[in-house]
C-alpha positions in Angstrom: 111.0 107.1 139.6 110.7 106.1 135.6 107.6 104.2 136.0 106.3 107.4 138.0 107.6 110.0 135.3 105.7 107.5 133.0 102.7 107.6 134.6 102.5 111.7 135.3 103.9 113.3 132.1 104.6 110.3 129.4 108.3 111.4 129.9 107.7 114.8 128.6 108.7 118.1 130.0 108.0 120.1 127.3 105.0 120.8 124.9 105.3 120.5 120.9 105.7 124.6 121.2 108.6 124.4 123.9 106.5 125.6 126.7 106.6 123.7 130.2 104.3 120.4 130.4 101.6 121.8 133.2 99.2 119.1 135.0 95.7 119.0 133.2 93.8 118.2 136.9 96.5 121.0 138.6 97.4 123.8 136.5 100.7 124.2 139.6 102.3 120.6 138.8 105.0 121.0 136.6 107.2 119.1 134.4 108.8 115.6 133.8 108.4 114.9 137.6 104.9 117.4 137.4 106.5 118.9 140.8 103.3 121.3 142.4 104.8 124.4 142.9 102.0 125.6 145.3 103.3 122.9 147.9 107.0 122.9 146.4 108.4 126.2 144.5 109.6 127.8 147.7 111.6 124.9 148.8 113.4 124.7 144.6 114.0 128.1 144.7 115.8 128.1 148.3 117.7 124.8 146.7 118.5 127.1 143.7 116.2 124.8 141.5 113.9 125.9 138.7 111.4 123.7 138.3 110.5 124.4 134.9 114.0 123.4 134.0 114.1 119.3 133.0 117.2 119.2 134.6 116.5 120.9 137.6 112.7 119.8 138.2 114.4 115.9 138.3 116.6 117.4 141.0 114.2 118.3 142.8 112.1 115.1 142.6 115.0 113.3 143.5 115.5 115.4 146.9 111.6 115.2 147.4 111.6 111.2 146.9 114.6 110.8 149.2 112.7 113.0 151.9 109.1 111.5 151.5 109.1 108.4 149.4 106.7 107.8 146.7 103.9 109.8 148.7 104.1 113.4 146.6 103.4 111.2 143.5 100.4 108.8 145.5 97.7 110.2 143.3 99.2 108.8 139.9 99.9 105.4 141.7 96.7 103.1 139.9 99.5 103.5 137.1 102.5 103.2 138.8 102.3 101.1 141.8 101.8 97.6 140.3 105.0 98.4 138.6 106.8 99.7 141.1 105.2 96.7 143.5 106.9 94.2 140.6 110.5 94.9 141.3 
């Protein structure tokens, strides 16, 4: 999950102003983690989980990951998968 945090938001979660990293491609993928919330903000808020909250969007990506692998994240894997692949 480091290498993929890597790969998606260069560890950030926040701008240099303090607003919420957003995906350049995907305006809806947000954060660290860049969690779509078109396909996954309904699921965070019946968890209790905001995902524009670092601690809470890792949360999340942690339950998504244990649920459906690295498969929410395949788009970004060119960067991560030879990494991953390594271990």
């Amino acid at each position: 999950m480091i290498q993929i945090a890597r790969c998606e938001s260069t560890f950030r979660h926040t701008l240099a102003d303090g607003t919420v990293l957003r995906g350049v491609v995907d305006q809806r993928d947000t954060g660290v983690m860049q969690i779509n919330t078109h396909y996954h903000g309904e699921t965070a808020e019946k968890l209790g989980l905001d995902l524009t909250d670092l601690h809470d969007n890792l949360a999340y990506a942690r339950s998504l990951y244990e649920r459906q692998g690295t498969q929410p994240w395949s788009a970004s894997a060119p960067c991560w998968g030879q990494t991953i692949a390594m271990r």
